[in-house]
N, CA, C and O of each residue as an XYZ file, in Angstrom:
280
protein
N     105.272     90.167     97.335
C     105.513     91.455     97.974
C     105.145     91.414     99.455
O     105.734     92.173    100.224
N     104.308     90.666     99.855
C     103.532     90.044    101.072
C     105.034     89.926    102.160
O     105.268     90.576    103.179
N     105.634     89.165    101.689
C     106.721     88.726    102.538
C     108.125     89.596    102.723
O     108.928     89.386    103.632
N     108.301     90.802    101.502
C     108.705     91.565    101.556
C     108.626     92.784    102.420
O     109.633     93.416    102.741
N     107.252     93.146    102.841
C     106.546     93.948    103.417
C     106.798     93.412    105.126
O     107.067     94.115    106.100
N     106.623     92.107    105.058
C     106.466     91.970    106.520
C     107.980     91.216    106.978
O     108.004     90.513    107.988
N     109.009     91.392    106.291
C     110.510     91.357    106.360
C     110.582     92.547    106.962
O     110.493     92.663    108.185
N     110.716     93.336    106.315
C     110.769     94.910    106.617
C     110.099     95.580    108.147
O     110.562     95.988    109.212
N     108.833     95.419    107.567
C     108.180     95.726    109.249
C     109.064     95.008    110.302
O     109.924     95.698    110.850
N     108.967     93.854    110.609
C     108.913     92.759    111.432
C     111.050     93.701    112.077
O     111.421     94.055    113.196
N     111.456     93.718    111.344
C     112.672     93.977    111.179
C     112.896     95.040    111.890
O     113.609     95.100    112.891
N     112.077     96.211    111.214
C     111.844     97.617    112.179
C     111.969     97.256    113.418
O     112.966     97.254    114.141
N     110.854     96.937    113.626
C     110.471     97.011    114.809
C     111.292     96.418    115.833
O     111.701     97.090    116.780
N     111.591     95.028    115.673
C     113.073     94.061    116.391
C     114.176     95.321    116.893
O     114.670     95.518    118.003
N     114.319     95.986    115.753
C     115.340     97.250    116.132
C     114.921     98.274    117.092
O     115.586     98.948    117.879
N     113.337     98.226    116.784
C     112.901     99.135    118.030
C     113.243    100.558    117.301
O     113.623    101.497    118.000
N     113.074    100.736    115.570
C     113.248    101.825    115.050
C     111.658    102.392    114.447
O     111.001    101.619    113.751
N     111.256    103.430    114.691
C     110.106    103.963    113.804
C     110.606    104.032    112.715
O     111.766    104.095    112.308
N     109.309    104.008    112.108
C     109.405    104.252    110.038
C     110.013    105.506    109.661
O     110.471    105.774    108.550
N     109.976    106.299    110.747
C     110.397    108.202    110.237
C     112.139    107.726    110.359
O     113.069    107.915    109.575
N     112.092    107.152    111.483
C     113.944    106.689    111.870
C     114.614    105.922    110.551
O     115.698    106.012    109.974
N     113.417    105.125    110.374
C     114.267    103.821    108.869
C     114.679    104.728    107.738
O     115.778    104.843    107.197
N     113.389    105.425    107.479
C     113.716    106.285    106.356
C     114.971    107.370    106.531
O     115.808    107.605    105.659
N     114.930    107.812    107.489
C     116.627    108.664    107.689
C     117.633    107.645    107.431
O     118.555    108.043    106.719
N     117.700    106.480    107.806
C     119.289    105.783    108.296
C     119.247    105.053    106.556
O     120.208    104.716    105.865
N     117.658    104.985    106.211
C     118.247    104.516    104.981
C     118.402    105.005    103.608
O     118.767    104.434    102.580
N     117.946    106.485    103.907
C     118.212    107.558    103.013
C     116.643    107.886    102.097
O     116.709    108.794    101.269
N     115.569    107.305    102.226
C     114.378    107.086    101.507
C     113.553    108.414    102.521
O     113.902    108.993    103.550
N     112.242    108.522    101.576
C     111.316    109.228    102.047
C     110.681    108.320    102.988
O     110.838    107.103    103.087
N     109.814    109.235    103.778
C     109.091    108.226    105.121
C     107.984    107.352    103.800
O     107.812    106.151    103.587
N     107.431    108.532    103.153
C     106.176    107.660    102.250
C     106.433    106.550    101.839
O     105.570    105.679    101.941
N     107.979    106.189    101.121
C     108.527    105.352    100.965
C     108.174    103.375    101.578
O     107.885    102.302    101.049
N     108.396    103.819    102.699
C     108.666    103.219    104.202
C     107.341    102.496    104.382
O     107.105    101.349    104.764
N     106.384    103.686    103.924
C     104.953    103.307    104.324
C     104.668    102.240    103.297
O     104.160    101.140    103.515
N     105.085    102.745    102.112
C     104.279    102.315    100.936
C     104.960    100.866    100.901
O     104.370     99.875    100.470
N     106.595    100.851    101.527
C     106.837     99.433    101.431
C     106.111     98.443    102.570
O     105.911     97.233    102.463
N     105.830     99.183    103.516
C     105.412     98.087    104.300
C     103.964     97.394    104.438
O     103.593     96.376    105.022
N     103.205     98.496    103.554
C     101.870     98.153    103.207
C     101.987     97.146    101.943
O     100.883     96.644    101.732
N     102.630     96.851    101.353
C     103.103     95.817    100.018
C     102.758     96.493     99.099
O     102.361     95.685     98.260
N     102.621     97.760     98.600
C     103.097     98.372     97.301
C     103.311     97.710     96.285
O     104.522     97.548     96.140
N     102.634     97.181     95.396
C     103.024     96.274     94.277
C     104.587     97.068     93.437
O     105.528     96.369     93.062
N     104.558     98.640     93.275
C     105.527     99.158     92.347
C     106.113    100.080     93.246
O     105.709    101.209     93.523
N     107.259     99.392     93.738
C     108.350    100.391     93.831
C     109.776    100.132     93.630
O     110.201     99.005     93.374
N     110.687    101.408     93.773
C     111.671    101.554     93.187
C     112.683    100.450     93.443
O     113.109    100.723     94.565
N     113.393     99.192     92.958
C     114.012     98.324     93.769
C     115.277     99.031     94.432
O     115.571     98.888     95.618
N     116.207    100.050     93.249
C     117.169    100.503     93.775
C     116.924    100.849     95.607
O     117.644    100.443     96.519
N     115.656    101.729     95.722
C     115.260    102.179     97.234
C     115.116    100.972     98.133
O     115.714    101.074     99.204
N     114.398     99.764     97.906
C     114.336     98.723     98.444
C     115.433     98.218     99.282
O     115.472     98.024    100.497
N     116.512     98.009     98.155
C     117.767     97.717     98.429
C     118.690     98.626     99.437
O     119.378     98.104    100.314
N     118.635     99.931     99.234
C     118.803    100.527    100.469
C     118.230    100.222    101.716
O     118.851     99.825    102.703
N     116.850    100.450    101.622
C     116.510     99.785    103.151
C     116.652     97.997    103.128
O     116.315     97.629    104.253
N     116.911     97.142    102.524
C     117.250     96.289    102.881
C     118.921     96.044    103.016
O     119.398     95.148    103.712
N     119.570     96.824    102.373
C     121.200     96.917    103.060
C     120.923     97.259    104.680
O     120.966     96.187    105.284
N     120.714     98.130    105.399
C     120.670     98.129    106.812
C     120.508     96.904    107.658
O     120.940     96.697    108.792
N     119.598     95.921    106.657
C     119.278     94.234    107.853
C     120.099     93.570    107.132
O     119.834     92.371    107.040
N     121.210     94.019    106.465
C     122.141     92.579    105.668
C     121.731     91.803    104.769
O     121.966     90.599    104.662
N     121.108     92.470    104.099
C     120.354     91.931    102.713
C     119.709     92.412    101.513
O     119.027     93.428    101.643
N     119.763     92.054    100.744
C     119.726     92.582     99.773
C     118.687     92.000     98.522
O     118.679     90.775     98.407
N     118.168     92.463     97.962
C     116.921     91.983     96.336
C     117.512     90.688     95.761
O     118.547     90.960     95.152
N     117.299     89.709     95.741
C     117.618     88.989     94.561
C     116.220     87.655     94.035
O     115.115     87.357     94.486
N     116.936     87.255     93.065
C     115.986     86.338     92.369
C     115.632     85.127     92.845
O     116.566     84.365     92.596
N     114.660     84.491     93.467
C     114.242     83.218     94.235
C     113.378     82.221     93.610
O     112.645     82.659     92.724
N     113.315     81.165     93.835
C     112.863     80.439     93.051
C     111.433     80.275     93.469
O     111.226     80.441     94.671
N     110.295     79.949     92.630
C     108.611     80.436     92.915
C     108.555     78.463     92.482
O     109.174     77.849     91.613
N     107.620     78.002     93.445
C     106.866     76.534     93.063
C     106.472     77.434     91.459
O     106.363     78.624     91.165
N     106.343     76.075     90.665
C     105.589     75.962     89.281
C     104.431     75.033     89.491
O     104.575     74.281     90.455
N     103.228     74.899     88.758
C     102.975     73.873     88.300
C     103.602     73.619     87.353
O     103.973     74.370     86.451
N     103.843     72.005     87.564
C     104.392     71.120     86.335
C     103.267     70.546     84.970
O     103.471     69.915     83.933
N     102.296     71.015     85.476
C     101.389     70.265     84.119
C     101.319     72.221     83.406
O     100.992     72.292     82.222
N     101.576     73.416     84.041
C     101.797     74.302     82.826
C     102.906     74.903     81.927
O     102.607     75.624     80.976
């Protein structure tokens, strides 16, 4: 969620948009905004995905290192 959070911020800001601005253009509450950029362990992905449609991207499944001896 770490890297999710600071996608987002990092992103904002490049745009030179406040969090009150993201949340309008991307249809979410500001709390929203907050709660994603602080790394929120639980939130809504559908909302996610909205604010990540605006930077050209979108949720999907990535591959995590394993250990191999578990």
């Amino acid at each position: 969620m770490e890297k999710l959070s600071q996608f987002v911020k990092e992103r904002r800001k490049s745009l030179g948009l406040t969090q009150e601005e993201l949340s309008f253009k991307a249809g979410v509450g500001l709390r929203f905004i907050r709660d994603l950029e602080q790394g929120k362990e639980s939130l809504m992905t559908d909302k996610v995905d909205q604010v990540l449609t605006l930077f050209g991207h979108e949720l999907g499944p990535i591959p995590t290192e394993r250990n191999e001896s578990s």
